[in-house]
KENUZA-407782 format. One record per residue (C-alpha): residue number from 1; residue in three letters; x, y, z. Coordinates in Angstrom, 3 decimals, always signed. Layout:
<atoms>
resi NUM	resn ALA	xx X	yy Y	zz Z .
...
</atoms>
This chain:
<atoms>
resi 1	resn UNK	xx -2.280	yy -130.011	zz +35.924 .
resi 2	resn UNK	xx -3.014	yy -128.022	zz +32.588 .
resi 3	resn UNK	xx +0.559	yy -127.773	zz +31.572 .
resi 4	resn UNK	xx +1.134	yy -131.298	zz +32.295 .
resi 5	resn UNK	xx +1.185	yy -133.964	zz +29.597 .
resi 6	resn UNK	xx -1.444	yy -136.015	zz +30.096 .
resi 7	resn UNK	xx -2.992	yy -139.298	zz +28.234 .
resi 8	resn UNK	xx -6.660	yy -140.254	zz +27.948 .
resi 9	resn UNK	xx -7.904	yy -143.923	zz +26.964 .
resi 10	resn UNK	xx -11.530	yy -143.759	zz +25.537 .
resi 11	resn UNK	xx -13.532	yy -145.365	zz +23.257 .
resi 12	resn UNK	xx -16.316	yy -143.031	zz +23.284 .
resi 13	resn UNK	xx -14.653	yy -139.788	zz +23.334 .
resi 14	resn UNK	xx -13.881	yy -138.348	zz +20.236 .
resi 15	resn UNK	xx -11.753	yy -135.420	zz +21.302 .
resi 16	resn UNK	xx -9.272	yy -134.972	zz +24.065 .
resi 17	resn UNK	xx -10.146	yy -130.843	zz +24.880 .
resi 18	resn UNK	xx -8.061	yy -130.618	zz +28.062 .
resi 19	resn UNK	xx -4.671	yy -128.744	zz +27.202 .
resi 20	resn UNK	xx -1.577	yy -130.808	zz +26.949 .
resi 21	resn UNK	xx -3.862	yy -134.304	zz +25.972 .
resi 22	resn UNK	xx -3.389	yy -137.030	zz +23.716 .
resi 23	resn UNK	xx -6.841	yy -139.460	zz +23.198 .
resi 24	resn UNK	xx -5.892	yy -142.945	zz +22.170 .
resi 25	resn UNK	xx -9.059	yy -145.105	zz +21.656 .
resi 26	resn UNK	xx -7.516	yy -148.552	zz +19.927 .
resi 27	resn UNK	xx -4.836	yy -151.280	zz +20.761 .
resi 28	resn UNK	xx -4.011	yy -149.181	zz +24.187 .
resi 29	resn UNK	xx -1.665	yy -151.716	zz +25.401 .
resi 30	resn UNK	xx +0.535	yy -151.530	zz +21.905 .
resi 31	resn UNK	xx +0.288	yy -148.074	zz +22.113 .
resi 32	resn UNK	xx +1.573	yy -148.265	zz +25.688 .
resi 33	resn UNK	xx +4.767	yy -150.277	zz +25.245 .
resi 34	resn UNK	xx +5.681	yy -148.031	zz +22.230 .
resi 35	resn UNK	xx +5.860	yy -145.283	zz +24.910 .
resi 36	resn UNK	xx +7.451	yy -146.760	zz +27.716 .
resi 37	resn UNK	xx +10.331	yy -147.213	zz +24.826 .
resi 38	resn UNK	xx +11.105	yy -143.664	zz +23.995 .
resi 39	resn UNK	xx +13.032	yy -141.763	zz +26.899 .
resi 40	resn UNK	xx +11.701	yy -139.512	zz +29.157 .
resi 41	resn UNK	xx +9.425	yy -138.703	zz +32.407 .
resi 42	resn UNK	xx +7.656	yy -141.608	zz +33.951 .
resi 43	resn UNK	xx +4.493	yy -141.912	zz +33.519 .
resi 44	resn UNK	xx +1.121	yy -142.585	zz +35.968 .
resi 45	resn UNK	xx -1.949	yy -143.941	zz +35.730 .
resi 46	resn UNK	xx -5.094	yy -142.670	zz +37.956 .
resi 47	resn UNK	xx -8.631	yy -143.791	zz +38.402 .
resi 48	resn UNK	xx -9.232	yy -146.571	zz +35.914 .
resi 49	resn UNK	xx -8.985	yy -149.994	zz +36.995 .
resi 50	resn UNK	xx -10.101	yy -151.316	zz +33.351 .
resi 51	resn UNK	xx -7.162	yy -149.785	zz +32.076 .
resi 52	resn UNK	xx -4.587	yy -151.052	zz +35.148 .
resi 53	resn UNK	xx -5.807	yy -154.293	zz +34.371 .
resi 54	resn UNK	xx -5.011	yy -154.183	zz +31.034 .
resi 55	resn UNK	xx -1.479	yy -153.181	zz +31.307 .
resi 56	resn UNK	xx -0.763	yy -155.538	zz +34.140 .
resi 57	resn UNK	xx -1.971	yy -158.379	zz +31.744 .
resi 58	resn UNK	xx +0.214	yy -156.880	zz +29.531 .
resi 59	resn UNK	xx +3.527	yy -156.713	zz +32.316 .
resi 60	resn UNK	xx +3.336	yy -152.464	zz +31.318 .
resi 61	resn UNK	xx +3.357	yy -151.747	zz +34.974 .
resi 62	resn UNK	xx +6.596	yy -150.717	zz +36.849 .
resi 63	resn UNK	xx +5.546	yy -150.013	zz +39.851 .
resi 64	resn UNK	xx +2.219	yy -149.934	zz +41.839 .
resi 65	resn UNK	xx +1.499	yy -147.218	zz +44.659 .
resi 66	resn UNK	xx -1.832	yy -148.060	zz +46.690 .
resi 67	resn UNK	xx -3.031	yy -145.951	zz +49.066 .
resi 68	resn UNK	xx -4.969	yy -147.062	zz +51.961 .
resi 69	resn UNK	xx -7.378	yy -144.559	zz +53.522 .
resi 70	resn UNK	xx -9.188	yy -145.058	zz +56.802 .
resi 71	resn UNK	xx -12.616	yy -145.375	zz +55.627 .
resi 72	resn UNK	xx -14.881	yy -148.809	zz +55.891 .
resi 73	resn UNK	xx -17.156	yy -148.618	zz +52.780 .
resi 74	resn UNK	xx -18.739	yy -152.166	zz +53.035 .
resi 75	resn UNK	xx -18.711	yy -152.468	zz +48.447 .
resi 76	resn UNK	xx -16.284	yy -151.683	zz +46.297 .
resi 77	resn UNK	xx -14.421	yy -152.567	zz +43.395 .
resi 78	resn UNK	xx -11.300	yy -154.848	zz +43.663 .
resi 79	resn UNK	xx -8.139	yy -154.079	zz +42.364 .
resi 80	resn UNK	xx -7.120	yy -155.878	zz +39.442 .
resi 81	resn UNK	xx -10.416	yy -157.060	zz +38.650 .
resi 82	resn UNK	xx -10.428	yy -159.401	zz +36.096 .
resi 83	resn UNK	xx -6.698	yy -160.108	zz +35.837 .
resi 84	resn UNK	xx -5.957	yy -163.060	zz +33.666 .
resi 85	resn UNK	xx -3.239	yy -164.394	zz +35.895 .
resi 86	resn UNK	xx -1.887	yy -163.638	zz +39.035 .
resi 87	resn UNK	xx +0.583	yy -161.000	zz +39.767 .
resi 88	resn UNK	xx +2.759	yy -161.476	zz +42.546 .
resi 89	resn UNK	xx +4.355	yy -158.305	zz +44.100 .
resi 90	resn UNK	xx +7.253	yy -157.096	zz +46.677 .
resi 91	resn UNK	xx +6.595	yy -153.960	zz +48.622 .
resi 92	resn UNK	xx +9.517	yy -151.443	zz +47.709 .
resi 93	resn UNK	xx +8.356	yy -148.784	zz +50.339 .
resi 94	resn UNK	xx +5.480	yy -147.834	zz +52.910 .
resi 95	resn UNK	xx +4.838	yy -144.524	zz +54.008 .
resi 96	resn UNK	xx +2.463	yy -143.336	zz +56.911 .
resi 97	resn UNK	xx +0.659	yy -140.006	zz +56.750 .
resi 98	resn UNK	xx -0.750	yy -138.405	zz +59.762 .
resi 99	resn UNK	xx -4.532	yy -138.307	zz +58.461 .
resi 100	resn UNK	xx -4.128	yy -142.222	zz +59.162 .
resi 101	resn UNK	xx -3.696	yy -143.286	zz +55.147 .
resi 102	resn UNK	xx -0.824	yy -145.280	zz +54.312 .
resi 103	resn UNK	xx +0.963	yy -145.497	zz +50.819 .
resi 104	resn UNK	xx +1.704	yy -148.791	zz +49.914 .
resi 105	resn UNK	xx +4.669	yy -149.047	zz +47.006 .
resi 106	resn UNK	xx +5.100	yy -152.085	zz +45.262 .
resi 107	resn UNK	xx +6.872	yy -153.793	zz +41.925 .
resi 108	resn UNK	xx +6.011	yy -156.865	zz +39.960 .
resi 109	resn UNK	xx +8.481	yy -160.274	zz +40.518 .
</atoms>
């Protein structure tokens, strides 16, 4: 994970100190679709729904890959929340694990 490229999104951090890290704190979704136009590895995005929903406003988002663990927590937050507009999706793959989870691959219409 250190020698990794990796990309934070903040607007309250001031430094990235993490090797390998580039902070971008304004216009994330411009900054975004400049990236996904130079060549080279794909990219992922983990743990913030704020962003995810910003990029699938924007139509940034390739592919989604939901995992699905056997645990009932009763509260949560939803995926997507606050999406402007509906996104419909086709599942691409599934893949069952033995711990129970199940990956769940999907791409925009």
């Amino acid at each position: 994970m250190n020698r990794a490229e990796k990309i934070v999104f903040s607007r309250t951090l001031q430094k990235a100190n993490w090797n390998n890290t580039t902070l971008l704190k304004e216009n994330v979704a411009d900054q975004m679709r400049r990236m996904k136009q130079t060549p080279g590895k794909d990219m992922t995005l983990l743990g913030s729904g704020s962003v995810l929903t910003q990029f699938a406003d924007e139509g940034l988002i390739d592919e989604y890959q939901i995992m699905v663990d056997p645990l009932l927590l009763g509260a949560g937050t939803p995926i997507g929340k606050g999406l402007r507009q509906r996104r419909n999706l086709r599942l691409m793959m599934t893949k069952s694990f033995r711990s129970g989870s199940v990956l769940l691959c999907y791409q925009p219409c």
